[in-house]
C-alpha positions as CSV (number, residue, x, y, z in Angstrom):
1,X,7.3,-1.7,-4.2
2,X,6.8,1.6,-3.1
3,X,7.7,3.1,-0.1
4,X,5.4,3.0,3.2
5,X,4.6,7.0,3.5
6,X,1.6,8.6,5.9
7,X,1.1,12.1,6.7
8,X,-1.0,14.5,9.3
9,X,-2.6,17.2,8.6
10,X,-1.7,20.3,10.7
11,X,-4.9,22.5,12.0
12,X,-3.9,25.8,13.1
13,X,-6.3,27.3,15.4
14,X,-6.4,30.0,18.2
15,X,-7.0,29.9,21.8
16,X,-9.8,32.7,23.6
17,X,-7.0,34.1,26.0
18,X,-4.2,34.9,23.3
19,X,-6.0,35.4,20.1
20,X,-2.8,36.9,18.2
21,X,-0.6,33.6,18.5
22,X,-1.7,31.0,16.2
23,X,-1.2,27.4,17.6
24,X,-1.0,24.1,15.9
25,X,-2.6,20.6,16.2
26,X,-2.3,17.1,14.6
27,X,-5.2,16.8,12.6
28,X,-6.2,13.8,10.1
29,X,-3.4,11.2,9.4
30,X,-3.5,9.6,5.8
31,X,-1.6,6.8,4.7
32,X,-0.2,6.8,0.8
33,X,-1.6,4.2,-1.7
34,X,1.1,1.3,-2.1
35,X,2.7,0.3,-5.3
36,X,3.3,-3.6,-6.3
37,X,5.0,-4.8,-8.9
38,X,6.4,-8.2,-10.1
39,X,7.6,-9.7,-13.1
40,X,4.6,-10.9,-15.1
41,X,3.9,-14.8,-14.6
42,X,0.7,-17.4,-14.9
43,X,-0.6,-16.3,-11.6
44,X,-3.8,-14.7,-11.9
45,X,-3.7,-13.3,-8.4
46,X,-3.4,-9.5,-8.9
47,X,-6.1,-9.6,-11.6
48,X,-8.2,-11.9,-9.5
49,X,-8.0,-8.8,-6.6
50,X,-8.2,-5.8,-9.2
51,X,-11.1,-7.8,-10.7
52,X,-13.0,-7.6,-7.4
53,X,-12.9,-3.9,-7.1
54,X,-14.4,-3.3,-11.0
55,X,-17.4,-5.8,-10.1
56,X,-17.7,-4.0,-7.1
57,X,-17.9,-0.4,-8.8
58,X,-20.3,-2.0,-11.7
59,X,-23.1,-3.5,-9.2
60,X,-21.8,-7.2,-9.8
61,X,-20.2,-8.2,-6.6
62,X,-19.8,-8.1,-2.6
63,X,-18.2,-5.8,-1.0
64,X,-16.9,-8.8,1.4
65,X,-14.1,-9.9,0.2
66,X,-12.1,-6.8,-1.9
67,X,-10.2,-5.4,1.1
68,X,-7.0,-7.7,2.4
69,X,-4.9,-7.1,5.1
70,X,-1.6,-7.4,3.6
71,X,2.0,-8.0,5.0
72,X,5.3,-6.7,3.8
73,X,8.1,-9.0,5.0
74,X,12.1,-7.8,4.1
75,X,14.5,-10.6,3.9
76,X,18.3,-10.4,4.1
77,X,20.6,-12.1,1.6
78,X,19.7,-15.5,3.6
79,X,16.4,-15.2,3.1
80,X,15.8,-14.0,6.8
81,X,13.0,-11.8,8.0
82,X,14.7,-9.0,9.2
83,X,12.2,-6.2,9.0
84,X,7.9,-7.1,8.7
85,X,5.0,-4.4,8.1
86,X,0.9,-5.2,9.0
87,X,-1.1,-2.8,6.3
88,X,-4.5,-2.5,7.0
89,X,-7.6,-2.7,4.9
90,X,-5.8,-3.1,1.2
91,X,-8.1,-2.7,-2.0
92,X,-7.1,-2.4,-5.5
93,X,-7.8,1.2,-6.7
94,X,-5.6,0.8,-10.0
95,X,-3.9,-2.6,-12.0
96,X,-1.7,-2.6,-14.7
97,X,-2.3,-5.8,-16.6
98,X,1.2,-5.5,-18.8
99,X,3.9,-2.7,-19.0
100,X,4.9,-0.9,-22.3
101,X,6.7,-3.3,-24.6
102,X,9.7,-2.7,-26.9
103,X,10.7,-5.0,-29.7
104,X,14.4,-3.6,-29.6
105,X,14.3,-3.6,-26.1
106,X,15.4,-6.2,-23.1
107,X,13.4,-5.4,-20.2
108,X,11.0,-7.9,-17.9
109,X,7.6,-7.2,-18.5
110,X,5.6,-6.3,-15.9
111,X,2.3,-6.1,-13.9
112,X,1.5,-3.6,-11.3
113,X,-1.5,-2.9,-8.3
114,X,-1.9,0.0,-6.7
115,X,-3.2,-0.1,-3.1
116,X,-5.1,2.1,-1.3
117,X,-4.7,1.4,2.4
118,X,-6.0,2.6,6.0
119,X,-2.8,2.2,7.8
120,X,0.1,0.1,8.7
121,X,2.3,-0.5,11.5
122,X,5.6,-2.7,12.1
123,X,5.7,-5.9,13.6
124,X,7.8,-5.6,16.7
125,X,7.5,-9.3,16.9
126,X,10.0,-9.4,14.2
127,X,13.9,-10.2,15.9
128,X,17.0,-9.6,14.2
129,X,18.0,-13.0,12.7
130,X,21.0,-15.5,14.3
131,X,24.0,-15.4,12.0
C-alpha cells in the first residue's frame, strides 16, 4: 500500500490596510490517490470494482455503487489492530490486472488498484492492544 498523503493549498492574498505584506491562507485540501496491491489470487474483487468504474465511463452502468468507503486496519505481529484509518468515497481510477512477468525471474505476481479518494481520518476508537 501506499502511503495516506493530503495537502493544502496556500492562497496568498493582501489585506486593504497593509497592501505591501503579502499574507497567507489555507486554501483547498486534496487527498492523494491510494495504491493497493496483493499477490494475485482467484478473487475477482479488484476487477469486479475497477470493472464498475469502465461501465460507468462507457454509459453501461450506475453510478450507485462504484464509490466504497474503505478501511485500512495495521496489525502487530499478533495480529492486533494497533493503528485503523476511515477513507472516504474510494473509486477505482486505474487497475493493473497482472504485473510484468519474467521467465528467469522469482518474483509474486501481482495485481494492483489505484484509489482516488475524498478524505480519510483515523479511528481514535482504535486502543493500543493488551499484551
Amino acid at each position: 500500500m501506499s502511503g495516506l498523503k493530503r495537502s493544502t493549498a496556500v492562497v496568498s492574498h493582501r489585506e486593504g490596510g497593509d497592501p505591501a505584506v503579502s499574507r497567507k491562507s489555507p486554501g483547498e485540501t486534496q487527498y492523494e490517490a491510494i495504491t493497493l496491491e496483493r499477490g494475485l489470487t482467484q478473487d475477482p474483487g479488484f476487477e469486479e470494482w475497477a470493472k464498475q468504474v469502465s461501465n460507468l465511463s462507457a454509459g453501461g452502468a450506475s453510478t450507485a455503487n462504484f464509490r466504497k468507503d474503505v478501511r485500512i486496519e495495521l496489525l502487530n505481529e499478533a495480529g492486533q489492530i494497533v493503528l485503523a484509518y476511515q477513507v472516504y468515497r474510494c473509486w477505482v481510477s486505474e487497475y493493473q490486472a497482472l504485473s510484468d512477468l519474467d521467465a528467469g525471474g522469482n518474483a509474486v505476481a501481482i495485481e494492483q488498484i489505484r484509489l482516488e479518494n475524498e478524505g480519510w481520518e483515523r479511528d481514535t476508537g482504535v486502543a493500543a492492544p493488551v499484551s
